[in-house]
C-alpha positions in Angstrom: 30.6 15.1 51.2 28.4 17.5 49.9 29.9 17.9 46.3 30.0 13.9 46.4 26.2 14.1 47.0 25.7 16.9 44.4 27.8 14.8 41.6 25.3 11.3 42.7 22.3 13.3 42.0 23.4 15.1 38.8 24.2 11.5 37.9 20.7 9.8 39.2 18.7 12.5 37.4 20.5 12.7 34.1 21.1 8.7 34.0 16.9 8.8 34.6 16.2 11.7 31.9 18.1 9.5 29.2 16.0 6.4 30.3 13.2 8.3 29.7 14.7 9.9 26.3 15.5 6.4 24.9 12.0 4.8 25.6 10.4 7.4 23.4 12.7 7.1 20.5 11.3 4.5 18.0 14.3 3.1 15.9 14.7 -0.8 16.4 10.5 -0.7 16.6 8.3 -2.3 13.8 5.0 -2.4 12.9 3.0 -5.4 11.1 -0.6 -3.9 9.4 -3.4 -6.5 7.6 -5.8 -4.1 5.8 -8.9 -4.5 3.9 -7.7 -2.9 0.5 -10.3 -1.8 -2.2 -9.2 -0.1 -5.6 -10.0 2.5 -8.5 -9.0 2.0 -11.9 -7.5 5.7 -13.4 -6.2 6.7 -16.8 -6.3 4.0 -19.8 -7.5 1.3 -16.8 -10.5 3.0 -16.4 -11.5 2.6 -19.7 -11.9 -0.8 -19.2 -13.4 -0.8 -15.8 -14.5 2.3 -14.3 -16.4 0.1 -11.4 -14.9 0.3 -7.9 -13.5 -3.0 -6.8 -13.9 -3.7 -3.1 -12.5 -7.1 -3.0 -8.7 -7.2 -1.8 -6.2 -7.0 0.9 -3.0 -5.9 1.8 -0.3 -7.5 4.4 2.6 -4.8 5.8 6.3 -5.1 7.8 7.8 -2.2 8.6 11.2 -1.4 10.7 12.2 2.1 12.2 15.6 2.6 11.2 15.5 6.2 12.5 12.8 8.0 15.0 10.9 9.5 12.3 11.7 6.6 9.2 11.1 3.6 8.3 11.9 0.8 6.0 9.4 -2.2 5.3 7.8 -4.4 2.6 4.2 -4.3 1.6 1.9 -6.8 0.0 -1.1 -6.1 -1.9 -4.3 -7.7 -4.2 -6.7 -6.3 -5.8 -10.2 -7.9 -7.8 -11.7 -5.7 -9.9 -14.4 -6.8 -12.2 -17.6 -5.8 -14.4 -20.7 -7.5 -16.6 -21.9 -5.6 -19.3 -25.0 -6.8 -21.2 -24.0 -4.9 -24.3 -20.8 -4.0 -23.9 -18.4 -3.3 -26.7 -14.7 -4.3 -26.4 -11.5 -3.6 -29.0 -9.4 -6.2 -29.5 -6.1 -6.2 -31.4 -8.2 -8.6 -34.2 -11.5 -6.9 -34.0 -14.3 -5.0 -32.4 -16.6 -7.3 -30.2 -19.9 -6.4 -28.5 -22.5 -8.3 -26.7 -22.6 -9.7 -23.2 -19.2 -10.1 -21.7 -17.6 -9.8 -18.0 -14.4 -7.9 -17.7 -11.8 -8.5 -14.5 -8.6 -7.0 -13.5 -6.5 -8.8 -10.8 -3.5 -6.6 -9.3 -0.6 -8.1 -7.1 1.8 -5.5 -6.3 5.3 -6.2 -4.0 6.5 -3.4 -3.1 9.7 -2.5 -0.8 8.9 1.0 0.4 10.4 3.8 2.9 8.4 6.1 4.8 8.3 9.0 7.1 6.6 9.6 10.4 5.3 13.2 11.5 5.1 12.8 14.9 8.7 11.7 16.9 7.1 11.2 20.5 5.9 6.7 21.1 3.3 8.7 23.5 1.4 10.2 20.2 -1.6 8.6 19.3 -1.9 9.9 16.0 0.3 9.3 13.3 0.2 10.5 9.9 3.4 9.5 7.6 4.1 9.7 3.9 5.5 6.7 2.0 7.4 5.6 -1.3 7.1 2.4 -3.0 8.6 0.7 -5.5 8.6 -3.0 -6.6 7.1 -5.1 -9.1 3.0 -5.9 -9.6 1.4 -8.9 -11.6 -1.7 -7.9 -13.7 -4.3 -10.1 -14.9 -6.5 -9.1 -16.9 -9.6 -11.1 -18.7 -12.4 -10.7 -21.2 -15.3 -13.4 -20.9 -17.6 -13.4 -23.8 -20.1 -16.4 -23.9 -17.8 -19.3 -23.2 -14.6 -17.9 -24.9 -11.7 -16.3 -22.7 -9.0 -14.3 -23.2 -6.2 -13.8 -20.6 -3.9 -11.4 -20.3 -1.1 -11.6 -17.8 2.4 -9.5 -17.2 4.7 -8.5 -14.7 5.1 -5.0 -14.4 7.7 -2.7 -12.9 5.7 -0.7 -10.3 5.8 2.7 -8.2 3.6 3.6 -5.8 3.2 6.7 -3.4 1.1 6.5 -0.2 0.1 9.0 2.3 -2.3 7.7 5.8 -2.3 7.9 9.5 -2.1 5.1 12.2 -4.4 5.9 15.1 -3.3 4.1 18.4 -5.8 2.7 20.3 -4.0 1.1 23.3 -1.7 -2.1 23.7 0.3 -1.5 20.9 -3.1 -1.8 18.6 -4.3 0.8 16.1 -6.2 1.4 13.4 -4.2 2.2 9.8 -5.7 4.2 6.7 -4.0 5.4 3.6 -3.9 5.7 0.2 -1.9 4.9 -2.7 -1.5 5.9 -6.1 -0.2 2.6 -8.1 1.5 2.8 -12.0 2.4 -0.5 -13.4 4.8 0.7 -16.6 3.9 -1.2 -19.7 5.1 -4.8 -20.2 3.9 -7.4 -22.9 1.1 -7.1 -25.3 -1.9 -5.3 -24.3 -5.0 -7.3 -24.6 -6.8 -4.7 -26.7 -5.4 -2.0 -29.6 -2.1 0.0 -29.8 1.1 -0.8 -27.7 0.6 0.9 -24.5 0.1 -2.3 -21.6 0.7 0.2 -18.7 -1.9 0.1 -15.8 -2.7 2.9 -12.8 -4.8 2.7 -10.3 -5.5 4.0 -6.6 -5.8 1.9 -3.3 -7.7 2.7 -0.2 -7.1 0.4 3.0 -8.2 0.1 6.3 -7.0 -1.8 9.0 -5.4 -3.3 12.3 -1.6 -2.1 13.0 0.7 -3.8 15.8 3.2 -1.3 16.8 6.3 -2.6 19.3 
């Protein structure tokens, strides 16, 4: 009777120690973010805007596919714009200068993977690293007077991300990271030589639902 007792309990505990083990574990679990995303143009970019664009937003779907990784998609856009009373612009038929507005528009789809730090559901902080990779249109415009010109491509796109979720209770948190974006070159570049790549860096804040 007594072993019979001893096997129930070894049973009852280690049935209730897995319970607790799998309820901490957070493959099957998702996460959906919607961020306020503002940008920075770097490298040739910059030299056509250097201004910070705080106009933008960023929708994100994530899956844990293992305790620490997960698998998602990510959806991004970015305004970023200037007006320059003398400004002086090269174009592939000339040099213009006077007053013209500049804008760069950025919409980039990315499928990405990431890793998270901390393996415990009970953590309230959350830092991960991420990779993405996917596609981005860019828009880009000169206005001068009342004449346009448009230039628009679809790049091939990479971007790697580092942030933190912060939970706040309820399966809420807040989410900040940033991301480094390259957009390879694709099409004709709206001023001179051949190189139509773009770069830029995001920085977004915002609400995460975590299940």
């Amino acid at each position: 009777m007594n072993k019979i007792k001893l096997i129930l309990g070894i049973f009852i505990l280690s049935s209730l120690f897995l319970s607790s083990a799998n309820s901490q574990t957070r493959q099957g679990d998702y996460i959906a973010s919607i961020e306020w995303s503002t940008a920075l143009n770097v490298g040739r970019a910059s030299d056509y805007i250097s201004e910070f664009g705080w106009s933008g937003g960023a929708l994100t779907f994530k899956k844990f596919v293992q305790n620490n990784v997960a698998v998602g998609l990510n959806f991004n856009y970015n305004i970023i714009s200037k007006e320059d009373l003398d400004g002086v612009t090269e174009l592939q038929n000339g040099t213009v200068s006077g007053p013209q507005a500049r804008y760069l528009n950025y919409a980039p789809i990315y499928a990405n993977l990431g890793y998270y730090f901390n393996k415990s559901k009970r953590e309230k902080f959350i830092p991960y690293i991420q990779a993405n990779v996917g596609t981005s249109y860019v828009w880009q415009r000169l206005q001068i007077g009342a004449n346009e010109v448009d230039n628009d491509n679809w790049h091939f796109a990479l971007g790697p991300e580092a942030g933190f979720i912060y939970k706040t209770g309820n399966g809420v948190g807040i989410t900040f990271n940033a991301k480094y974006n390259y957009a390879f070159s694709s099409g004709e570049p709206l001023g001179t030589g051949d190189d139509n790549s773009y770069s830029f860096l995001n920085f977004n804040l915002g609400l995460s639902y975590i299940r």
